[in-house]
C-alpha positions as CSV (number, residue, x, y, z in Angstrom):
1,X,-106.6,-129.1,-0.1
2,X,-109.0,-128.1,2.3
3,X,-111.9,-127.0,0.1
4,X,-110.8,-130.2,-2.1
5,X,-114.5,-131.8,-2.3
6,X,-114.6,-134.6,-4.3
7,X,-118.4,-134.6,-5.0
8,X,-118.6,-131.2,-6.2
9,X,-116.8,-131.6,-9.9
10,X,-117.7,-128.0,-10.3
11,X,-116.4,-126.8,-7.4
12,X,-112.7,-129.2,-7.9
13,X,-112.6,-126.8,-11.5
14,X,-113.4,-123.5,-9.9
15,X,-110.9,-124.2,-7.2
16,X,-108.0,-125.1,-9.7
17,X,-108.7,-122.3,-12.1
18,X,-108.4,-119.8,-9.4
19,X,-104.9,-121.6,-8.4
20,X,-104.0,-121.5,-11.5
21,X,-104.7,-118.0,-12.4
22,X,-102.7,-117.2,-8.7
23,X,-99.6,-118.9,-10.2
24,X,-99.9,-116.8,-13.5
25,X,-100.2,-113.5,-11.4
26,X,-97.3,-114.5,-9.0
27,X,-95.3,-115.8,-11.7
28,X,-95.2,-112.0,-13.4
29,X,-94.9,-110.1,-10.5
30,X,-92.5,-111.9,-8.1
31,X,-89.9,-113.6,-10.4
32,X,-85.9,-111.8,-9.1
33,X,-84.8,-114.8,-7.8
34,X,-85.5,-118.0,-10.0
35,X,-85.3,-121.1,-8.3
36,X,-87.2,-119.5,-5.0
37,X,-90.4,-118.6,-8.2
38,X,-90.0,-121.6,-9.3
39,X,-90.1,-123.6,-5.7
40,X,-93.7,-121.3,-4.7
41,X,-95.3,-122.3,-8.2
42,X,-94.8,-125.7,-7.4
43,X,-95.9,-125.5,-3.9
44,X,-99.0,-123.7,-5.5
45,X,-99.8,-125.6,-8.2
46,X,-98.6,-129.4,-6.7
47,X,-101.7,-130.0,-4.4
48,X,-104.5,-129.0,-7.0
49,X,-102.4,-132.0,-9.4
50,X,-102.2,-134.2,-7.4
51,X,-105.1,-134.2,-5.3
52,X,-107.0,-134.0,-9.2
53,X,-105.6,-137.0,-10.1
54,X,-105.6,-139.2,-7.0
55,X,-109.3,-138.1,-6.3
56,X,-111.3,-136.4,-9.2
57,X,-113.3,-137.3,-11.6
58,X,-111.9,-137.6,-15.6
59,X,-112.4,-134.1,-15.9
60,X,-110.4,-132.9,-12.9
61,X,-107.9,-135.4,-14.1
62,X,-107.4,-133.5,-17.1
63,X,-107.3,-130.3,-15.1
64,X,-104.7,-131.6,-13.5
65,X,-102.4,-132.3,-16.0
66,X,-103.3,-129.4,-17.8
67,X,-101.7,-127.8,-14.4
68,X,-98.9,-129.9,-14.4
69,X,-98.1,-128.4,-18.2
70,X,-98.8,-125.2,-17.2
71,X,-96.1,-125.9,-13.7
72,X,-93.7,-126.5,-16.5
73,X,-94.8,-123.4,-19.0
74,X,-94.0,-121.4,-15.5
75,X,-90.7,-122.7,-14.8
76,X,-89.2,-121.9,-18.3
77,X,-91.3,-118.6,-18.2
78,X,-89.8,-117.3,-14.7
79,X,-86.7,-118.3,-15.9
80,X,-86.8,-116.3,-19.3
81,X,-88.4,-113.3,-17.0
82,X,-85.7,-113.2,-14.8
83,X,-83.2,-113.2,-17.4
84,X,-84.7,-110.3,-19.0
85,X,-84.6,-108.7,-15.8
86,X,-81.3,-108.8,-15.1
87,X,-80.4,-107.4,-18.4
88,X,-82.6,-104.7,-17.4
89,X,-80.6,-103.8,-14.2
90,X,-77.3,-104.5,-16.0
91,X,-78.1,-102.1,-18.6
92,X,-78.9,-99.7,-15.9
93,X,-75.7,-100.4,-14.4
94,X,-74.2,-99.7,-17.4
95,X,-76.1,-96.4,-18.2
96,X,-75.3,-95.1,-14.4
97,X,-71.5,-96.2,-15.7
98,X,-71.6,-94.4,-18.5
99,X,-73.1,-91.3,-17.6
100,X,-70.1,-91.0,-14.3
101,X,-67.8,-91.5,-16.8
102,X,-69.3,-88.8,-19.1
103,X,-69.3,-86.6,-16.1
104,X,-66.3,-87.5,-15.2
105,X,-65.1,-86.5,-18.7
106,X,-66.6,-83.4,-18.7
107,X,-65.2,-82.2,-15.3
108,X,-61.6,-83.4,-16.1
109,X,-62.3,-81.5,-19.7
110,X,-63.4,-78.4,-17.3
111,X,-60.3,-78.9,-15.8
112,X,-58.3,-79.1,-18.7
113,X,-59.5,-76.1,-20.4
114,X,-59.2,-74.2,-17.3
115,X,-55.6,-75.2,-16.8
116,X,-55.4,-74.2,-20.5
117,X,-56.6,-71.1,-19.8
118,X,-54.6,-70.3,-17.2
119,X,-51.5,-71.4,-19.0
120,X,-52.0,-68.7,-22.0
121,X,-53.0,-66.5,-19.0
122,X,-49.5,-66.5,-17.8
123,X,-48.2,-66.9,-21.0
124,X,-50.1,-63.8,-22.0
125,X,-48.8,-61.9,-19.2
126,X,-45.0,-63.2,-19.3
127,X,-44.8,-62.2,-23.4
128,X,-46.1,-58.9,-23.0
129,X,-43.3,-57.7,-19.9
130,X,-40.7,-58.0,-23.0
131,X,-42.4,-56.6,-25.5
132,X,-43.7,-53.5,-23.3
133,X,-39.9,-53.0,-22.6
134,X,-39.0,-53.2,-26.5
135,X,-41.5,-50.4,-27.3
136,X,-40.3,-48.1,-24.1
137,X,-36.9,-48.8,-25.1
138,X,-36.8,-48.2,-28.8
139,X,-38.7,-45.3,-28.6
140,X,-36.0,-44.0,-25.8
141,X,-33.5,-45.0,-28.1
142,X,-35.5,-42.9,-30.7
143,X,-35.2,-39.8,-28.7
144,X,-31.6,-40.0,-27.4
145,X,-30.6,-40.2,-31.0
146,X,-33.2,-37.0,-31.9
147,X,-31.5,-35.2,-28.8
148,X,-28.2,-36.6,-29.3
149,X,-27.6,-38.2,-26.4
150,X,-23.9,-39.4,-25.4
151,X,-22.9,-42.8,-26.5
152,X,-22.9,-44.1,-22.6
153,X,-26.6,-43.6,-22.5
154,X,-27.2,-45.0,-26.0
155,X,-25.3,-48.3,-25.0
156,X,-27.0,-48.4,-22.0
157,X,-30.6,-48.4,-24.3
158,X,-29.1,-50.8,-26.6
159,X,-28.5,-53.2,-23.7
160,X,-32.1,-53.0,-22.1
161,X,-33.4,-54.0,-25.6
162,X,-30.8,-56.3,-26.1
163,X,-31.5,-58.4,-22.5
164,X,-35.1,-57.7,-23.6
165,X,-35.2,-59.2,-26.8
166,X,-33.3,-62.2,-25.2
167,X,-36.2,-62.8,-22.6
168,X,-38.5,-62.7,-25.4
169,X,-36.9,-65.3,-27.5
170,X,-36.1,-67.3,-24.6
171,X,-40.0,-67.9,-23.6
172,X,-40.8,-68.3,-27.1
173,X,-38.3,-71.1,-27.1
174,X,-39.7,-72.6,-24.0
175,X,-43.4,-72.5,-24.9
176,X,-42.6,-74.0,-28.4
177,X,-40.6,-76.8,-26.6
178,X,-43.7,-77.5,-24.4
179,X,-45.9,-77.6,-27.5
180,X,-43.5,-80.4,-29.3
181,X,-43.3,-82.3,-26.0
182,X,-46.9,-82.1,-25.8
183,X,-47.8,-83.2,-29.6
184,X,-44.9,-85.4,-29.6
185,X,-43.2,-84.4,-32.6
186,X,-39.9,-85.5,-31.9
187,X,-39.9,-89.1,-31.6
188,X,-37.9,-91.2,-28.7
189,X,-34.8,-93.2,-30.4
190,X,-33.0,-94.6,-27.1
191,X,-29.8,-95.2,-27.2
192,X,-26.7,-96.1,-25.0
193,X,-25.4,-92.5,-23.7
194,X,-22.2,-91.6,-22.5
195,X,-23.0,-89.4,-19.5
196,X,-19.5,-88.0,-18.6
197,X,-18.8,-85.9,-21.7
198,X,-22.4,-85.1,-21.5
199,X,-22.2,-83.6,-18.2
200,X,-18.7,-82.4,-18.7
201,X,-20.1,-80.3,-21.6
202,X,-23.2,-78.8,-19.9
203,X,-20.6,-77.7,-17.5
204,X,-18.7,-75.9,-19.8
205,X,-21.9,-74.3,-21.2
206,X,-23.2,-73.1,-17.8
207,X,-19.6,-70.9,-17.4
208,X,-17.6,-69.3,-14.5
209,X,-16.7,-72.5,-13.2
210,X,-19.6,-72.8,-11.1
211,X,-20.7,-76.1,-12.4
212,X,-18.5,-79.4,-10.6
213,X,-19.1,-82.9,-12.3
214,X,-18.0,-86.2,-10.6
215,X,-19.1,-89.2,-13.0
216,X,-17.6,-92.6,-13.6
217,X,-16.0,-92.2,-16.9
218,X,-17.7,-96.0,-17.4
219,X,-21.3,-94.6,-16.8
220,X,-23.3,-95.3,-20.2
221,X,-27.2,-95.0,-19.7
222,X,-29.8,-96.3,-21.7
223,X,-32.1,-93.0,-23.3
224,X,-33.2,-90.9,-25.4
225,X,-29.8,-88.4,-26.2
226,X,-32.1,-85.2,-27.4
227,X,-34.8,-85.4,-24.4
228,X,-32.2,-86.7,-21.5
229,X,-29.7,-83.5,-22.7
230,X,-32.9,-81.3,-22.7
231,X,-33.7,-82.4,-19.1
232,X,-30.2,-81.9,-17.2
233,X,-30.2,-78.5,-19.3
234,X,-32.7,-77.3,-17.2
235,X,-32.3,-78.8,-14.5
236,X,-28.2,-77.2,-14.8
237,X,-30.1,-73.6,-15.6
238,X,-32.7,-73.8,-13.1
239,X,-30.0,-74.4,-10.0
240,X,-27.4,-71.9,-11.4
241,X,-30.5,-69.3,-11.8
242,X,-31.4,-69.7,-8.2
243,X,-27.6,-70.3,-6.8
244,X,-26.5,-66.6,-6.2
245,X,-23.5,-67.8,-4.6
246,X,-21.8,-71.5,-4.3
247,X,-21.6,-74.0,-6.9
248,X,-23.6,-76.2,-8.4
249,X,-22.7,-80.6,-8.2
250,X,-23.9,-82.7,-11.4
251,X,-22.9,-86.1,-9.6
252,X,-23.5,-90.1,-11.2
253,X,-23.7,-92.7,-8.9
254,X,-24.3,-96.5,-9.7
255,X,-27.3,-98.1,-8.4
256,X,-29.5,-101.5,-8.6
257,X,-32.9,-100.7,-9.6
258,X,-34.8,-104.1,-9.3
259,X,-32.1,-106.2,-9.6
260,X,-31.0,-104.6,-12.6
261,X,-27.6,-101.9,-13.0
262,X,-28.7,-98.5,-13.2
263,X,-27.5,-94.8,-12.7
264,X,-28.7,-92.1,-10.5
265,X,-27.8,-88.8,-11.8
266,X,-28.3,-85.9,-9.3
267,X,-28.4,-82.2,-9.9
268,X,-27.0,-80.4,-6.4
269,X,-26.9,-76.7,-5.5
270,X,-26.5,-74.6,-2.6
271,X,-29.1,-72.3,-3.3
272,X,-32.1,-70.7,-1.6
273,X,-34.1,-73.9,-1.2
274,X,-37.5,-74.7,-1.8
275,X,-39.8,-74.9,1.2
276,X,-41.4,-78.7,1.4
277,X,-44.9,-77.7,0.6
278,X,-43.6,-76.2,-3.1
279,X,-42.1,-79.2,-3.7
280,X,-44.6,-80.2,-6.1
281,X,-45.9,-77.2,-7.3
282,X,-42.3,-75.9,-8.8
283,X,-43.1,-78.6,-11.6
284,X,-46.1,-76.5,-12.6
285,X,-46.3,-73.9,-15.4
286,X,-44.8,-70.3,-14.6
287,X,-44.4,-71.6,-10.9
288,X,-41.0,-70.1,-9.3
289,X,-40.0,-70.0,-5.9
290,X,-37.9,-66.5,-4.3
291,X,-38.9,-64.9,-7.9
292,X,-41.8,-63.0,-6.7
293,X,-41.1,-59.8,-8.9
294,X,-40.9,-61.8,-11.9
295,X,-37.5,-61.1,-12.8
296,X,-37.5,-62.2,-16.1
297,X,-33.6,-62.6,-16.2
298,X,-34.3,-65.7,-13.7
299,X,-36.6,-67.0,-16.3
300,X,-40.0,-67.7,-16.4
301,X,-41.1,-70.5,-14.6
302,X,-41.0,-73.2,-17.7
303,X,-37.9,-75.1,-17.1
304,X,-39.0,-77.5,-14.3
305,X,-42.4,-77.6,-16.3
306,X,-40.5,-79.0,-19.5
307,X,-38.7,-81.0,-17.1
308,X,-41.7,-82.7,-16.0
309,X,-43.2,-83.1,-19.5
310,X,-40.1,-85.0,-21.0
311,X,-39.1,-87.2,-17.7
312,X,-43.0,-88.9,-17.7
313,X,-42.1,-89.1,-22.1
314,X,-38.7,-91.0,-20.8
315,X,-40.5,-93.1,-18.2
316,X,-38.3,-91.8,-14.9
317,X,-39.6,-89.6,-12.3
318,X,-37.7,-86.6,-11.0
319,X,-37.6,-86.2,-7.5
320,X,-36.8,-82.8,-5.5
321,X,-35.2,-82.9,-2.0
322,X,-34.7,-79.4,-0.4
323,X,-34.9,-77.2,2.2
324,X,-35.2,-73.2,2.6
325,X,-31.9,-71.8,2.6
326,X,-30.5,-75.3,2.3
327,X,-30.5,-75.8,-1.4
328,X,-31.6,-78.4,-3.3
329,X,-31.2,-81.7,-4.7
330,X,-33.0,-82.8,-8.1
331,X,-32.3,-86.8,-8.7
332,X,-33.4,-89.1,-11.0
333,X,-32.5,-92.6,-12.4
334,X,-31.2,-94.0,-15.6
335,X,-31.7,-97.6,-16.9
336,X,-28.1,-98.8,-17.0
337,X,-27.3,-99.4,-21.4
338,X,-26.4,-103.4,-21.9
339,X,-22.7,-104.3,-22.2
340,X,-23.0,-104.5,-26.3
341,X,-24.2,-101.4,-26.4
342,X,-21.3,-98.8,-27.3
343,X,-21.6,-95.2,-27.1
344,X,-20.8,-92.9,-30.1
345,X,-17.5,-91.3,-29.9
346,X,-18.0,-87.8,-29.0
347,X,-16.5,-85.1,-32.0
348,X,-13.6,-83.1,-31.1
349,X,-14.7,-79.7,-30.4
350,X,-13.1,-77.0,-32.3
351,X,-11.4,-73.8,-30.5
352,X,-12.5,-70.8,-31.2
353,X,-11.1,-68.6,-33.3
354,X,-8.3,-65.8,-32.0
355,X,-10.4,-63.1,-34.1
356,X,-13.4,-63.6,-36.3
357,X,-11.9,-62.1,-40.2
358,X,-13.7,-59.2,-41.5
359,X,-16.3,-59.5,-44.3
360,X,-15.4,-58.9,-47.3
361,X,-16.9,-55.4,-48.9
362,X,-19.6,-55.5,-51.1
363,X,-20.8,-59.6,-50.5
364,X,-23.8,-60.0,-52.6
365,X,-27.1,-61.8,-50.4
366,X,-30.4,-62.5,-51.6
367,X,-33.1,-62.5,-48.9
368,X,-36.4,-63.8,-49.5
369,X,-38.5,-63.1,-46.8
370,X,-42.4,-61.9,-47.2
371,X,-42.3,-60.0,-43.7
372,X,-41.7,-56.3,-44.2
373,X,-40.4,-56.0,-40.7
374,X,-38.0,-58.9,-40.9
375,X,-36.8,-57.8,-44.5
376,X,-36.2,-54.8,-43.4
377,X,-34.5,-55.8,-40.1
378,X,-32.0,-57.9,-42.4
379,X,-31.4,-55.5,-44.9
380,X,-30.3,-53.0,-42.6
381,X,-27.9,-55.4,-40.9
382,X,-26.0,-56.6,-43.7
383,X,-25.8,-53.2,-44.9
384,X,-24.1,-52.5,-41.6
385,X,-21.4,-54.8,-42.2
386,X,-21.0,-53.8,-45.4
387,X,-22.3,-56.3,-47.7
388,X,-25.7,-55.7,-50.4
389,X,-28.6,-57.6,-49.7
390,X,-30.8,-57.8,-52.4
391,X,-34.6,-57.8,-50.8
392,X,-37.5,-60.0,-52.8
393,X,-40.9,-60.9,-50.8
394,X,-41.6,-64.3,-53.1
395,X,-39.4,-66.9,-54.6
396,X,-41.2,-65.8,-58.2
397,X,-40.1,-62.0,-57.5
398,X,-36.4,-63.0,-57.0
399,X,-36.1,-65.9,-59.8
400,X,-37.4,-63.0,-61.9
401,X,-35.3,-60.2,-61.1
402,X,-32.3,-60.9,-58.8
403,X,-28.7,-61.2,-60.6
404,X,-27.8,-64.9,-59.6
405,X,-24.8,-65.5,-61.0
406,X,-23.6,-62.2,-58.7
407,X,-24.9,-63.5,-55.7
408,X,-22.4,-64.8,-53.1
409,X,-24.9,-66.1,-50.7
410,X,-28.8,-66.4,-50.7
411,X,-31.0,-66.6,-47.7
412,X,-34.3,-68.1,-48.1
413,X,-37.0,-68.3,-45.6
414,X,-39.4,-71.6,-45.9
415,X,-42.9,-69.9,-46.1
416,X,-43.1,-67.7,-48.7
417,X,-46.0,-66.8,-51.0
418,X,-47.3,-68.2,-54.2
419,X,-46.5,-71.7,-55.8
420,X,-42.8,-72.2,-54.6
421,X,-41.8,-72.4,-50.8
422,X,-38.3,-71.6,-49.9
423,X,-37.2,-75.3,-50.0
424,X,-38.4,-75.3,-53.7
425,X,-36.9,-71.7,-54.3
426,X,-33.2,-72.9,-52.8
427,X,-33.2,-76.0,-55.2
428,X,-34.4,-73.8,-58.4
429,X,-31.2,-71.5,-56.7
430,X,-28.9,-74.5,-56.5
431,X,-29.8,-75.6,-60.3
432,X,-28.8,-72.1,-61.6
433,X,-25.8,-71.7,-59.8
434,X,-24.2,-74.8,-58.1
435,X,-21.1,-72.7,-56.2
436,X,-24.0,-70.3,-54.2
437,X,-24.5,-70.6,-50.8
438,X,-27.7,-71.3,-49.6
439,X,-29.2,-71.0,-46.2
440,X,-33.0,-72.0,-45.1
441,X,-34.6,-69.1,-42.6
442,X,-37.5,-70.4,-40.5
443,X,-39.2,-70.9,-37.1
444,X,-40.3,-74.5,-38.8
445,X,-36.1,-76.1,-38.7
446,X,-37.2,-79.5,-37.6
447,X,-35.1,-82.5,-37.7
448,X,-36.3,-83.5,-41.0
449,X,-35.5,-80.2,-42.5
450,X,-32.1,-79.8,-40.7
451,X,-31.5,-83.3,-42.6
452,X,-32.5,-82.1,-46.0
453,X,-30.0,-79.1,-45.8
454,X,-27.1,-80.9,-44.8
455,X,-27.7,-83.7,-47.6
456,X,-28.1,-81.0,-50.4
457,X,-25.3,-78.5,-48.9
458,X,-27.2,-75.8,-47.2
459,X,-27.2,-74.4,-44.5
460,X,-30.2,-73.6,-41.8
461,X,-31.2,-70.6,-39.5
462,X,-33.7,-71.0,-37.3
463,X,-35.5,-68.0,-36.1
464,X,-35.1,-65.6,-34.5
465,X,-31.7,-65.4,-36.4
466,X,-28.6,-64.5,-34.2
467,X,-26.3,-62.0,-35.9
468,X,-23.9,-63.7,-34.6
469,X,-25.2,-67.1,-36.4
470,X,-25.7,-64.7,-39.4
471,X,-22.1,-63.3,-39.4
472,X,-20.4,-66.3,-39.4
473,X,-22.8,-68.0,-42.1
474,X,-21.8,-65.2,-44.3
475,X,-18.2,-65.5,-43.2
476,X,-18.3,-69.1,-44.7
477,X,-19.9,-67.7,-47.3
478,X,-17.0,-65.7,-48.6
479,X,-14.7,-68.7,-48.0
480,X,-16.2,-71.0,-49.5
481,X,-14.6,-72.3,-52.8
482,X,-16.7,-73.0,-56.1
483,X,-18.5,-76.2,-56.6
């Protein structure tokens, strides 16, 4: 306004051109916050207007509202260029997001694969111990029976590769368990639960009478049967393991769990306690308190770790109160089932037999089984109860050459080469002769196969088979009548 001189027409045009070009160059680099922009341009452009059009000449008065278009180009301009720069620093934002969360990502992946890799580590380590003892054992065994040792000395080798072979089946067992729990292969179907008889018979399982229950016979939970058994199993296991003397309590109590009826089961024993900074660690893998020699009689660290694995798939949390040389208390809780919910009726358990009868001599079985070692491992089994096993590594070898209508029993296993499988094998089987026994062999016995057998009359062996499982399949065998 102050070099505003109304004479000097040339001087009013210099003057607003130079304002104007000011506005343009603060409008592009000073536009974060809008409305302040907008307020300066006005300020800026406002006195050269109107002092153009109150005092200049028809030329300055189109100057001016040339300037007054060019205050409203500016306003819609800073707003468009702020806009656009705040899309700018959100997309920043959301790079610097991303990129945490890709490091993040990687690091927990890190993590993973080196918990991974300590996992097989272990597992590594804990498979070998058996099978080092296995090959010391059998080739003892090999050189007591060259020497002709005394049958003390042989039972005493039998026994070491006996308890050895057990170890080795019972971590395979467990790390197979961990790898269904983790791919979740076996589906959650709650269900009310009756935990009494379920207690009452884990008792009975564990033996010696060192296992007390006290459980209202009313208690009926809401779960999963197969996961909820799997989890007081080892739980029951882990406190009898570490319990050298004492008993162990599997106690129910009833509780309210947000206003709502619910159970707390509790696993006590009076056992060598857990100090409270292991507390959480016992859940890991291969973790195991007062087992520092790696007694693998105690186990090997895995049953706390499944325990974990299928209470987060169940949706309750396990907690561990204990104490060194105190024992320890493993508790969790249990939705209450509804009112309409009834429990199946357990079945009657059978008793045991007085004395399991003799085979009879000379019981034909088929086995078709592609691994030599196994084969061979069955063959000389059977033969040592006297029956005659008939040995064929594909289902096309045995259709082929085996005697079927001679055959009293035929055991199939589930992977075998060529175009037919031992499923397919056992129904070509069943076709020829309807009165044979049949029996799937395989690692693979999942609840869908386990279905099939039973629906088509066969029977299923999981591996590793358990002559005992094998003798009295073969007993049945011989009892059955023809179909």
């Amino acid at each position: 306004m102050l070099l505003f001189d109304p004479s000097r027409i040339e001087l009013q045009l210099l003057l607003g051109v130079i304002v104007m070009g000011m506005t343009l160059s603060a409008a592009f680099s000073v536009s974060f916050y809008t409305p302040a922009t907008q307020l300066a341009i006005t300020l800026l452009l406002a006195p050269i207007i109107v002092m153009g059009i109150w005092l200049g000449p028809p030329m300055m008065i189109a100057v001016a509202v040339i300037g007054a278009g060019l205050t409203a180009m500016m306003w819609k301009l800073v707003a468009e260029r702020s806009r656009q720069l705040e899309e700018n620093i959100g997309l920043r934002l959301n790079e610097r997001t991303l990129r945490e969360q890709a490091l993040a990502g990687l690091r927990a992946s890190e993590q993973a694969q080196a918990e991974r890799l300590r996992f097989f580590s272990a597992a590594n380590h804990d498979l070998r111990q058996p099978v080092m003892a296995i090959g010391l054992q059998a080739e003892v065994l090999r050189q007591q029976l060259r020497e002709g040792a005394d049958t003390m000395a042989v039972q005493h080798t039998v026994g070491s590769l006996a308890r050895a072979q057990q170890a080795l089946e019972g971590l395979t067992n467990q790390l197979l368990e961990i790898g269904r729990i983790e791919a979740a292969a076996d589906p959650l179907r709650p269900a009310a639960v009756a935990l009494a008889p379920l207690l009452h018979e884990l008792a009975r399982q564990a033996g010696e009478r060192r296992v007390l229950v006290r459980c209202p016979s009313d208690a009926v939970a809401w779960s999963d049967a197969v996961s909820l058994r799997r989890v007081l199993a080892n739980l029951v296991d882990n406190a009898v393991k570490f319990t050298p003397a004492g008993r162990v309590l599997l106690a129910v109590r009833a509780r309210r769990r947000e206003g709502e009826a619910a159970w707390r089961v509790e696993v006590r024993d009076s056992g060598i306690g857990i100090a409270p900074e292991a507390h959480e660690r016992v859940f890991g893998d291969f973790e195991q308190i007062g087992n520092v020699e790696r007694n693998l009689q105690r186990g090997h660290g895995l049953g706390l770790a499944i325990v974990r694995r299928l209470a987060t798939q169940l949706g309750i949390e396990v907690v561990l109160r204990s104490a060194p040389g105190r024992g320890s208390v493993f508790a969790f809780e249990l939705a209450a089932a509804p009112a309409d919910a009834a429990p199946p009726a357990p079945a009657a358990l059978k008793p045991p037999a007085d004395a399991a009868p003799a085979l009879r001599p000379g019981l034909a079985v088929l086995v078709v089984e592609d691994n030599a070692v196994v084969a061979d491992s069955l063959q000389s089994l059977l033969r040592q109860w006297g029956a005659q096993p008939r040995v064929y590594g594909s289902a096309a070898e045995a259709l082929a050459l085996a005697d079927l209508q001679a055959l009293d029993l035929a055991l199939c296993d589930i992977r075998l080469p060529g175009a037919l499988d031992g499923i397919a094998l056992a129904t070509r089987l069943q076709q020829l002769k309807p009165a044979l026994a049949i029996s799937l062999v395989s690692a693979d016995i999942d609840e869908a196969t386990q279905r099939l057998a039973n629906e088509r009359g066969w029977h299923a062996l999981r591996k590793p088979v358990q002559p005992a499982e094998l003798h009295a399949l073969l007993r049945r065998a011989q009892q059955a009548p023809p179909r």
